[in-house]
N, CA, C and O atoms as CSV, one atom per row, in Angstrom:
chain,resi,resn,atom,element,x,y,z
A,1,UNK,N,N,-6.161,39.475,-9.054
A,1,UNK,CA,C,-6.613,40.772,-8.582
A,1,UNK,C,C,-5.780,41.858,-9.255
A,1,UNK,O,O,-4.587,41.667,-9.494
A,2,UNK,N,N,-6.550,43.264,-9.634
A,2,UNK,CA,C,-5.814,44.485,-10.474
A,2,UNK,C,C,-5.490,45.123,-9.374
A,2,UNK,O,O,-5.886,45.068,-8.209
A,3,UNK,N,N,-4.135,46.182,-10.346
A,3,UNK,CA,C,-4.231,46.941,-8.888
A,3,UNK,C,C,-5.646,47.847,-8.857
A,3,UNK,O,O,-6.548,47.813,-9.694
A,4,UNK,N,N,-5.579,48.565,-7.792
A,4,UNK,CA,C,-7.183,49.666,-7.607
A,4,UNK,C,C,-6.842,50.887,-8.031
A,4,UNK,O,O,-5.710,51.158,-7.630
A,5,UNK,N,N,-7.289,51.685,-8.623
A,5,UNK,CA,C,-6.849,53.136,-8.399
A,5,UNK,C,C,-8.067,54.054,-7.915
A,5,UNK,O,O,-9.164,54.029,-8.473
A,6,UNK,N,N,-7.745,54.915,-6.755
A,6,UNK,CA,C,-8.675,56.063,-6.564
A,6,UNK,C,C,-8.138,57.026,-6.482
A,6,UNK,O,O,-6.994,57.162,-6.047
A,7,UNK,N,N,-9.166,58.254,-7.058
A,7,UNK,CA,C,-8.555,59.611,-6.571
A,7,UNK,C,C,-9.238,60.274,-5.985
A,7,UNK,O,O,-10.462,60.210,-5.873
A,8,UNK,N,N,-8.116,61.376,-5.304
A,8,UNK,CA,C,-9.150,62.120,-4.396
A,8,UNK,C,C,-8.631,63.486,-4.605
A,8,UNK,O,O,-7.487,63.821,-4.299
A,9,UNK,N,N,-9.859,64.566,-5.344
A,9,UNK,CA,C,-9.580,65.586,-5.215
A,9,UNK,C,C,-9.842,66.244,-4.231
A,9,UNK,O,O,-10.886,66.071,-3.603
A,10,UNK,N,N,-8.613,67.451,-3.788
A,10,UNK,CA,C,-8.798,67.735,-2.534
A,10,UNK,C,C,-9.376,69.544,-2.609
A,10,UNK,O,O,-9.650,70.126,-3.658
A,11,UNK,N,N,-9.429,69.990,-1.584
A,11,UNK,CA,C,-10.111,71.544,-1.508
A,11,UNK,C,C,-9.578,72.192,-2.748
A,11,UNK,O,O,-10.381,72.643,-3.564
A,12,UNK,N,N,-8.119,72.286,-2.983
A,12,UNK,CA,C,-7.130,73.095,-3.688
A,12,UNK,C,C,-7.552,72.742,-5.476
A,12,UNK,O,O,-7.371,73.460,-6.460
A,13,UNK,N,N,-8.082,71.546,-5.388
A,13,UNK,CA,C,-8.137,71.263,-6.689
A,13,UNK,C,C,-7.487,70.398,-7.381
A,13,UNK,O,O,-7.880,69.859,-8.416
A,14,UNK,N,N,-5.991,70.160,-6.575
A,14,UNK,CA,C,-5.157,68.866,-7.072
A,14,UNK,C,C,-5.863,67.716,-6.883
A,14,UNK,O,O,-7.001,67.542,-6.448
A,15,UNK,N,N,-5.106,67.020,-7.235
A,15,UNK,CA,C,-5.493,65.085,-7.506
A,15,UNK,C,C,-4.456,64.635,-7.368
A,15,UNK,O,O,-3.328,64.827,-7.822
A,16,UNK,N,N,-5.215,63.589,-6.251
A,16,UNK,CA,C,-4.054,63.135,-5.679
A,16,UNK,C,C,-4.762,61.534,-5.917
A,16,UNK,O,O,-5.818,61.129,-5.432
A,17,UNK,N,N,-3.761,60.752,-6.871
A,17,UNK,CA,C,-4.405,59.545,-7.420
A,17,UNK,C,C,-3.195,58.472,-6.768
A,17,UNK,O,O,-1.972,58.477,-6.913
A,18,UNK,N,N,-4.068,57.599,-6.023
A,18,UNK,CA,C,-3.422,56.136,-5.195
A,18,UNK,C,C,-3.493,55.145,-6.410
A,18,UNK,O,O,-4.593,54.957,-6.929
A,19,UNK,N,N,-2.689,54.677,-6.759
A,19,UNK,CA,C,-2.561,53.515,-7.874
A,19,UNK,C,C,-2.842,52.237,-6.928
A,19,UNK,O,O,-3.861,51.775,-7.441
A,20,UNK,N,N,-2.595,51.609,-6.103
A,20,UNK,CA,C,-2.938,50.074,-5.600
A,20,UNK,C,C,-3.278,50.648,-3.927
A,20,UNK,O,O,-2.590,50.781,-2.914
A,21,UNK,N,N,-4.424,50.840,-4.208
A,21,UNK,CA,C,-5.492,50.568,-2.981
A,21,UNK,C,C,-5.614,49.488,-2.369
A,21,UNK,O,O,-5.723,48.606,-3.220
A,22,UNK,N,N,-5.649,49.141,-1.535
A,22,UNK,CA,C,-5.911,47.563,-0.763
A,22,UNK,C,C,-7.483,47.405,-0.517
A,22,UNK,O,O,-8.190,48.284,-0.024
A,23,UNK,N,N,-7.967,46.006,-0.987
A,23,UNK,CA,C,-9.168,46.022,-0.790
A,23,UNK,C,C,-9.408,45.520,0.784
A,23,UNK,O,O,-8.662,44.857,1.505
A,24,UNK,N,N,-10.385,45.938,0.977
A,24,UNK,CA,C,-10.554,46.024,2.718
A,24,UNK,C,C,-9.966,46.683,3.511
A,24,UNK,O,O,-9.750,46.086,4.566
A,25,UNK,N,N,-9.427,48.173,3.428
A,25,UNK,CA,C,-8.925,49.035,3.815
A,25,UNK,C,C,-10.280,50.370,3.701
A,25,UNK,O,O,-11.181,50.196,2.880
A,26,UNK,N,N,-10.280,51.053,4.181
A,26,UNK,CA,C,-11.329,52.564,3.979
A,26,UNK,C,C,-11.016,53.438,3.696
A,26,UNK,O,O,-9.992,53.760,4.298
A,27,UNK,N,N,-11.481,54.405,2.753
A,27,UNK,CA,C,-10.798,55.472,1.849
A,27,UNK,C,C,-10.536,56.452,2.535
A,27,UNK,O,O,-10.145,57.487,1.995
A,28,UNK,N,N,-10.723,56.331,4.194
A,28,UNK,CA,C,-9.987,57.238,4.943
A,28,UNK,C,C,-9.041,56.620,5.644
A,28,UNK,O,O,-8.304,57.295,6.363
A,29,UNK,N,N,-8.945,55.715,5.588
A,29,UNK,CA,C,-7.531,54.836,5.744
A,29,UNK,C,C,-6.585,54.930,4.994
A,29,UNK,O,O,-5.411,54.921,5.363
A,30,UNK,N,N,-7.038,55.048,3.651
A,30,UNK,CA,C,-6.215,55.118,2.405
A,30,UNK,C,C,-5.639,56.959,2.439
A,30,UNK,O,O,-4.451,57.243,2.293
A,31,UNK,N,N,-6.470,57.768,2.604
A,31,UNK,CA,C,-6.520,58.807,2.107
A,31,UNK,C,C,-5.436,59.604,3.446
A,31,UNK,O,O,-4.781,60.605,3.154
A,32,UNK,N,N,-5.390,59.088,4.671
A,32,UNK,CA,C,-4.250,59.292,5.855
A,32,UNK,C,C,-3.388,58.784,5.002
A,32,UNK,O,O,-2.856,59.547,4.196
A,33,UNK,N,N,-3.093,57.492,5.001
A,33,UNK,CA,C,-2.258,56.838,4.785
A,33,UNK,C,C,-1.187,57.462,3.452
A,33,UNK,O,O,-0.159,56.870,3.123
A,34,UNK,N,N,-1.713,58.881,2.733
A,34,UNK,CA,C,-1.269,59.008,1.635
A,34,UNK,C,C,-1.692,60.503,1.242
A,34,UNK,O,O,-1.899,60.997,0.133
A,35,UNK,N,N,-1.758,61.136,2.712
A,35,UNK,CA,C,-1.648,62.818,2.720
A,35,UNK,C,C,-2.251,63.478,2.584
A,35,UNK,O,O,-2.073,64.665,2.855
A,36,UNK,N,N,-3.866,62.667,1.791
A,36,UNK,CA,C,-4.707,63.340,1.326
A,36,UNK,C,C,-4.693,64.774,2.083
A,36,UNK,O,O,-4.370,64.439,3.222
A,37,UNK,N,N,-4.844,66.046,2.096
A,37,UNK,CA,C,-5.056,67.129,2.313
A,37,UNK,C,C,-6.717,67.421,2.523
A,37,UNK,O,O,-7.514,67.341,1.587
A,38,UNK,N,N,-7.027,67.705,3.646
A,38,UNK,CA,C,-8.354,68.107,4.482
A,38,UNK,C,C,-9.383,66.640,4.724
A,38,UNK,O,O,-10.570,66.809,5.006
A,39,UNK,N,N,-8.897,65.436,4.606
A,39,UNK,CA,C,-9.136,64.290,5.384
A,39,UNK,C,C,-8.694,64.016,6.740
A,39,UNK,O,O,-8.097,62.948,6.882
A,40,UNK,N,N,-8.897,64.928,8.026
A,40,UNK,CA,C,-8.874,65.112,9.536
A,40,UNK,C,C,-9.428,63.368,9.688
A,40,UNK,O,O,-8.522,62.633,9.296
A,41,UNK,N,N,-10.194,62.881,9.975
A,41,UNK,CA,C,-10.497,62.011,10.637
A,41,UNK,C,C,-10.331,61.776,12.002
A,41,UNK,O,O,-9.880,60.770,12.550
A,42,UNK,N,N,-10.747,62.816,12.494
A,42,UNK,CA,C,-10.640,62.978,13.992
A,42,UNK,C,C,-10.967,61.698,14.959
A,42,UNK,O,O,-10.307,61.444,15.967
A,43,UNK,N,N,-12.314,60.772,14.410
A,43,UNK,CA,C,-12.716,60.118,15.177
A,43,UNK,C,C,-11.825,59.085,15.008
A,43,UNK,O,O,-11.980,58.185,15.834
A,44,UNK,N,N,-10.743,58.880,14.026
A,44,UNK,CA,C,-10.317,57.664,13.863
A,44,UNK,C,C,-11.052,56.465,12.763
A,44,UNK,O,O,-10.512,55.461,12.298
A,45,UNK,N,N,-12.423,56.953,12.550
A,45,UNK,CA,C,-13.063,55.859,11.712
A,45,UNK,C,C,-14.216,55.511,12.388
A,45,UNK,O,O,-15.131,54.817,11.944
A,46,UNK,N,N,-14.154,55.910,13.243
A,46,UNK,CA,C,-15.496,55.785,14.617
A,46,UNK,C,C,-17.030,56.245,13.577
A,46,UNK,O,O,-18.139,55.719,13.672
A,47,UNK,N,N,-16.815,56.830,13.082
A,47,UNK,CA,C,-18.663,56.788,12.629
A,47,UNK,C,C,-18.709,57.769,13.007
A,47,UNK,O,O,-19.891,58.111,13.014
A,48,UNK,N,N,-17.574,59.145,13.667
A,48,UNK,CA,C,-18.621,60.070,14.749
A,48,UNK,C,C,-18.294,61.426,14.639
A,48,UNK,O,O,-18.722,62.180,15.513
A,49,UNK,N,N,-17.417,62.002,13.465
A,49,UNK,CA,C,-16.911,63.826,13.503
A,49,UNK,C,C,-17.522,64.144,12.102
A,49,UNK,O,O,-17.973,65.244,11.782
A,50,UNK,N,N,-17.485,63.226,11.447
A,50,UNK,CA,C,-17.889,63.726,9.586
A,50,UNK,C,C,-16.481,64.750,9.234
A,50,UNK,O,O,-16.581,65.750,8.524
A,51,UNK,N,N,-15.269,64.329,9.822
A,51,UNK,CA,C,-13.687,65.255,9.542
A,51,UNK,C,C,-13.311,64.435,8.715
A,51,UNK,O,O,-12.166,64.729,8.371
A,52,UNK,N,N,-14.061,62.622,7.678
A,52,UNK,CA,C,-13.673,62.596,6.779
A,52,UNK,C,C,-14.599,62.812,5.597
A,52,UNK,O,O,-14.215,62.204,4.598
A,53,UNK,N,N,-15.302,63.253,5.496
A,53,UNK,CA,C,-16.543,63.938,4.365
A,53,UNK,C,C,-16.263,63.889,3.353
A,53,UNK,O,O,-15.844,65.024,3.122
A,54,UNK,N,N,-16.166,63.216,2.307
A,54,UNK,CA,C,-16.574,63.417,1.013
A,54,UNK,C,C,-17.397,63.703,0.094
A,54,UNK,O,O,-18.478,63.920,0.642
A,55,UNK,N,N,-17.501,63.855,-1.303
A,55,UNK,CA,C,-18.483,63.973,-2.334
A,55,UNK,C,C,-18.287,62.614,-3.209
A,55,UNK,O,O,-17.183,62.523,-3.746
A,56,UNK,N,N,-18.970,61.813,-3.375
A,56,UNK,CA,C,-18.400,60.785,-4.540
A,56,UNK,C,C,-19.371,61.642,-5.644
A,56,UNK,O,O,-20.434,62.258,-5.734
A,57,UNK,N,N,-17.899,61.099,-6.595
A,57,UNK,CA,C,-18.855,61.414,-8.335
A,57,UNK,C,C,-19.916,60.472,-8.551
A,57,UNK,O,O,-19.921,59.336,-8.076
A,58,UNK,N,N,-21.149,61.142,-9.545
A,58,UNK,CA,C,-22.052,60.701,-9.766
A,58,UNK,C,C,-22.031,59.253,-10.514
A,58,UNK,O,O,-22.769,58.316,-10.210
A,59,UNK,N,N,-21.334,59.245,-11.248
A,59,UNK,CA,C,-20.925,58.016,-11.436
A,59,UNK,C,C,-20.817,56.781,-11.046
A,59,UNK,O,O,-21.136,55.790,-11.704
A,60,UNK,N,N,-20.206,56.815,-9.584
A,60,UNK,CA,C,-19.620,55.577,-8.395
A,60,UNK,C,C,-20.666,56.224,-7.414
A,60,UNK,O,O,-20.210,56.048,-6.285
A,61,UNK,N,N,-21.536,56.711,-7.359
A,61,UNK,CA,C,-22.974,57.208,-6.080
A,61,UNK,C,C,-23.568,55.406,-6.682
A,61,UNK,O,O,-23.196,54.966,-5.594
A,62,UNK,N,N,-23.948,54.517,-7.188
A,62,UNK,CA,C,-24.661,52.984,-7.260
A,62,UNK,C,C,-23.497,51.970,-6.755
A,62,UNK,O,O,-23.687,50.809,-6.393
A,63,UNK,N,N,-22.458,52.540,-6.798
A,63,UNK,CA,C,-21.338,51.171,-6.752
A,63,UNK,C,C,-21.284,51.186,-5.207
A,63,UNK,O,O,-21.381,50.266,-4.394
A,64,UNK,N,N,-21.100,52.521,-5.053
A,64,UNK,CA,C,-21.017,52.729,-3.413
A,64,UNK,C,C,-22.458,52.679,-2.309
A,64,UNK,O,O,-22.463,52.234,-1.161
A,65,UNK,N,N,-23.118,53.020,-2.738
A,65,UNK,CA,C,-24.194,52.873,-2.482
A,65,UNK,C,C,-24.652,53.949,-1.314
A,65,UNK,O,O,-24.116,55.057,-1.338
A,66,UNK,N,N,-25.646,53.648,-0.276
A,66,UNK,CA,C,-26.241,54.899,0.294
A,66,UNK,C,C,-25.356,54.981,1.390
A,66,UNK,O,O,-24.638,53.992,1.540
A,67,UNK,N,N,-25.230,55.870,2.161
A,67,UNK,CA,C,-25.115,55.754,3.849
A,67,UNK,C,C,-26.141,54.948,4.787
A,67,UNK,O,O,-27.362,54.798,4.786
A,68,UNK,N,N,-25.187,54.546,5.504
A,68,UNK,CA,C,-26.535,53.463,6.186
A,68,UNK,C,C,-27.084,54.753,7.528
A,68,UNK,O,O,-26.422,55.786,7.621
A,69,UNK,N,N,-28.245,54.537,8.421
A,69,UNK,CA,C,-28.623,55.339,9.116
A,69,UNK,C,C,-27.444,56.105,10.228
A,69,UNK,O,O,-27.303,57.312,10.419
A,70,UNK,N,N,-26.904,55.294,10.680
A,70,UNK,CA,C,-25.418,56.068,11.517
A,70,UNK,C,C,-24.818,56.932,11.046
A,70,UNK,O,O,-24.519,57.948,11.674
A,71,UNK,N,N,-24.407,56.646,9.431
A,71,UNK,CA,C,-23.425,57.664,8.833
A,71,UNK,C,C,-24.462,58.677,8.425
A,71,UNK,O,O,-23.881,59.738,8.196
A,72,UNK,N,N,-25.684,58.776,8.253
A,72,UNK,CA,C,-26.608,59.907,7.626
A,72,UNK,C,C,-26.534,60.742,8.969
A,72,UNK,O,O,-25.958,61.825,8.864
A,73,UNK,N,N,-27.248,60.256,10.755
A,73,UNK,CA,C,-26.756,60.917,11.267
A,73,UNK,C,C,-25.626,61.888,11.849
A,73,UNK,O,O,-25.570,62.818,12.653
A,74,UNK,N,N,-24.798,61.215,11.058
A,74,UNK,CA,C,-23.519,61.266,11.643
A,74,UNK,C,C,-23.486,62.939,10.794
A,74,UNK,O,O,-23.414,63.997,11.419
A,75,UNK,N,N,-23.553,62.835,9.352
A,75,UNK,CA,C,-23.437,63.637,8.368
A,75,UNK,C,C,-24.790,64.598,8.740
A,75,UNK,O,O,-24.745,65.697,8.189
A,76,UNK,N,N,-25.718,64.412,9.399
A,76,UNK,CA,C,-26.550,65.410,9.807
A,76,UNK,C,C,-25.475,66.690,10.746
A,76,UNK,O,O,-25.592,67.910,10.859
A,77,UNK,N,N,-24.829,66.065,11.089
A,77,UNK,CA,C,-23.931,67.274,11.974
A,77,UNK,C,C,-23.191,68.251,11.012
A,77,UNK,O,O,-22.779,69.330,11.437
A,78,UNK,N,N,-23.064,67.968,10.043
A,78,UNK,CA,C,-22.863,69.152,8.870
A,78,UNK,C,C,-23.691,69.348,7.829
A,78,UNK,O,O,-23.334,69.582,6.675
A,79,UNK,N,N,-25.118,69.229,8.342
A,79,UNK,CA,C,-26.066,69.464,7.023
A,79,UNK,C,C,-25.816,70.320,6.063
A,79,UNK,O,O,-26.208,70.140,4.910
A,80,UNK,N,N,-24.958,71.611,6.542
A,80,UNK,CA,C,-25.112,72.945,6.044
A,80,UNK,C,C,-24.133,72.317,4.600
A,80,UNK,O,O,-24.201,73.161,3.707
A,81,UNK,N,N,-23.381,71.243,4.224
A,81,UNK,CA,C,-22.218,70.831,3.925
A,81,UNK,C,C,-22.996,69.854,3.119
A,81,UNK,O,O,-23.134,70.191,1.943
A,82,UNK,N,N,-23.460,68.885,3.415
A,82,UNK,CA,C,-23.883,68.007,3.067
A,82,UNK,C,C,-24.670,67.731,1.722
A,82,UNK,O,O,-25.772,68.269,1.609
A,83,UNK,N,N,-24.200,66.942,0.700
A,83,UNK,CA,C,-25.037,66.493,-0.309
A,83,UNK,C,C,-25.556,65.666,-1.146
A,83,UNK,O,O,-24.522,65.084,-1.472
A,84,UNK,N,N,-26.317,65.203,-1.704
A,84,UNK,CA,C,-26.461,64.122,-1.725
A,84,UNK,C,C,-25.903,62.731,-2.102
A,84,UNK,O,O,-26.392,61.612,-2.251
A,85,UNK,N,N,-24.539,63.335,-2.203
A,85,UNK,CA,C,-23.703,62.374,-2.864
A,85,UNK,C,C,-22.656,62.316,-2.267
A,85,UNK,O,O,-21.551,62.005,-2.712
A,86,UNK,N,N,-23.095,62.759,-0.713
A,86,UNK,CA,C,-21.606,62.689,0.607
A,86,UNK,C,C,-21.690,61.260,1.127
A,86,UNK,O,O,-22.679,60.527,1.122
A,87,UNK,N,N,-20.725,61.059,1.480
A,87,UNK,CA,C,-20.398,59.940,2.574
A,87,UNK,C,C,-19.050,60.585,3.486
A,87,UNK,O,O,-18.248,61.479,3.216
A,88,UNK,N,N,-19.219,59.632,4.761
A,88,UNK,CA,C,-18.474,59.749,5.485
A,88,UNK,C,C,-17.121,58.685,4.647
A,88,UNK,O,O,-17.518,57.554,4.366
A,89,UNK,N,N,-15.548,59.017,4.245
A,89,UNK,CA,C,-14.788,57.781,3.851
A,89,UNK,C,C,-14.537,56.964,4.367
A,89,UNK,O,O,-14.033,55.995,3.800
A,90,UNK,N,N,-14.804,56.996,5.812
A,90,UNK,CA,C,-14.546,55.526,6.953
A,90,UNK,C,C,-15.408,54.725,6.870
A,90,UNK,O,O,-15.061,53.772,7.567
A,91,UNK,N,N,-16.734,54.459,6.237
A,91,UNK,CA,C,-17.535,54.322,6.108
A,91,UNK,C,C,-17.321,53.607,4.676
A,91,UNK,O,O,-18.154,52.746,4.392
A,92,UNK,N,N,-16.486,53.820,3.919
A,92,UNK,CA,C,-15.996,53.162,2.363
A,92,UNK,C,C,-15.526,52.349,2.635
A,92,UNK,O,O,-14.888,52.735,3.614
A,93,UNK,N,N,-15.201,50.817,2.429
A,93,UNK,CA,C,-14.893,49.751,2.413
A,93,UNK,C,C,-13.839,49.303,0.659
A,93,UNK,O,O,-14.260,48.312,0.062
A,94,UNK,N,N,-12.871,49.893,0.159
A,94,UNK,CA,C,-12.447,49.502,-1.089
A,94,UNK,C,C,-12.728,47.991,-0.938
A,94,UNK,O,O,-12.854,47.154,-0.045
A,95,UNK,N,N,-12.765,48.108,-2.604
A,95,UNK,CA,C,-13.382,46.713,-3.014
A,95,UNK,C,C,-12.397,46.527,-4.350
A,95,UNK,O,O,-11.454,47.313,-4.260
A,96,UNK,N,N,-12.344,45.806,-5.430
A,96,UNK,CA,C,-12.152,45.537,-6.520
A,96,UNK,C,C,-13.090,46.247,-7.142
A,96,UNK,O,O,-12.419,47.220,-7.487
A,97,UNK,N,N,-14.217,46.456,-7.545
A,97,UNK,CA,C,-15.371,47.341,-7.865
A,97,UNK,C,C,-14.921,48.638,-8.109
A,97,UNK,O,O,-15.271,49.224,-9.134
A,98,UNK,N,N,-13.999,49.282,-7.079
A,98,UNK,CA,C,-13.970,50.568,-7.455
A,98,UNK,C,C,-13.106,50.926,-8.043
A,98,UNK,O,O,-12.786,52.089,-7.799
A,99,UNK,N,N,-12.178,50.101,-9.215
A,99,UNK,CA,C,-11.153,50.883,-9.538
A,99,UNK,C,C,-11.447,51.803,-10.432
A,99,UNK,O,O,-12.367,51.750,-11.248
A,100,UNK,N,N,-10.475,52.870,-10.252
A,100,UNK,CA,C,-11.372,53.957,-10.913
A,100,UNK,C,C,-12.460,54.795,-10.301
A,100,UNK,O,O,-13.252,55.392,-11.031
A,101,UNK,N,N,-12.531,54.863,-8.991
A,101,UNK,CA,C,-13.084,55.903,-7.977
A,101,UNK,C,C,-12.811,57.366,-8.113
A,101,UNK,O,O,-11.675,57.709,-8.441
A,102,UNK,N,N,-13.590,58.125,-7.928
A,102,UNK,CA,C,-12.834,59.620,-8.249
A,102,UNK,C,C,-13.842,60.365,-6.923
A,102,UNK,O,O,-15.051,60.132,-6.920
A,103,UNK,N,N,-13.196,61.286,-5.803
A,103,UNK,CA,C,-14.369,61.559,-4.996
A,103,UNK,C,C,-13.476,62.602,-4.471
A,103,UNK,O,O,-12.266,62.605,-4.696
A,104,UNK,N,N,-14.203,63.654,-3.635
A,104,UNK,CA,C,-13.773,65.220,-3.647
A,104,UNK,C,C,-13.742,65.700,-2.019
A,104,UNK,O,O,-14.850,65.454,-1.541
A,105,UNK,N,N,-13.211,66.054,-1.429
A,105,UNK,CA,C,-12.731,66.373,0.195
A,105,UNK,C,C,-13.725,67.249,0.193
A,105,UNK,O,O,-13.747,68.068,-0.726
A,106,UNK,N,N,-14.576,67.273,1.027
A,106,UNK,CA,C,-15.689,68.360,1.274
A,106,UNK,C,C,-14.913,68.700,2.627
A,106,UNK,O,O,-14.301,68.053,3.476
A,107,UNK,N,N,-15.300,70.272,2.368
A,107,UNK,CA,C,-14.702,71.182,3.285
A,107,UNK,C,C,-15.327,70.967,4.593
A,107,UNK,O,O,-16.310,70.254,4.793
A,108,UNK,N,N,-14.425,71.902,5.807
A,108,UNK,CA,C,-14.494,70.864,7.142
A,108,UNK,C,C,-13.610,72.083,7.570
A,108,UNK,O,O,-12.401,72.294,7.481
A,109,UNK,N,N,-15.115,73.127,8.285
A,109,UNK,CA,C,-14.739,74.241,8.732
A,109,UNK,C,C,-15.079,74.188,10.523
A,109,UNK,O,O,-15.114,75.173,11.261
A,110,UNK,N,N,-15.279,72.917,10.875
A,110,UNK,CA,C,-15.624,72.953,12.358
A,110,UNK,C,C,-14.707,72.438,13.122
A,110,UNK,O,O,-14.867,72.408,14.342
């Protein structure tokens, strides 16, 4: 196994890049775990605030694949926000697959 690397750009514009991700961990697990800036995760991972919101790059939108119906509702609570290439990060499962992830803190004014 490699290590993983993801990054996550945050509101400000920095990059903030994790070199060994753990697979089976969630990129809002990862992204607490390592300061990310405007990753709240209020619910804990629950499926239920959209306080960890992302954008994945177009790129990793097939690797990652869609939101399943929970997280679309879930992300209906910030439609105004929402696009088509959001996911909730609790909802991310790292894998080996993603090394080399790059995905963007969508703002989280509620």
């Amino acid at each position: 196994m490699s290590a993983i690397k993801i990054s996550f750009v945050e509101l400000d514009g920095e990059e903030k890049v994790i070199e060994n991700a753990k697979p089976g961990t969630t990129l809002m697990e990862l992204a607490k775990a390592h300061g990310v800036d405007g990753i709240l995760a209020d619910c804990g991972g629950g499926c239920a605030c959209a306080t960890c919101h992302v954008y994945v790059d177009a790129e990793w939108q097939d690797v990652l694949g869609a939101p399943d119906e929970i997280e679309e509702m879930t992300l209906d609570m910030v439609a105004e926000i929402t696009k088509p290439n959001s996911r909730l990060s609790c909802q991310v499962i790292v894998s080996d697959k993603m090394n080399g992830l790059k995905v963007s803190v969508a703002p989280c004014d509620f």
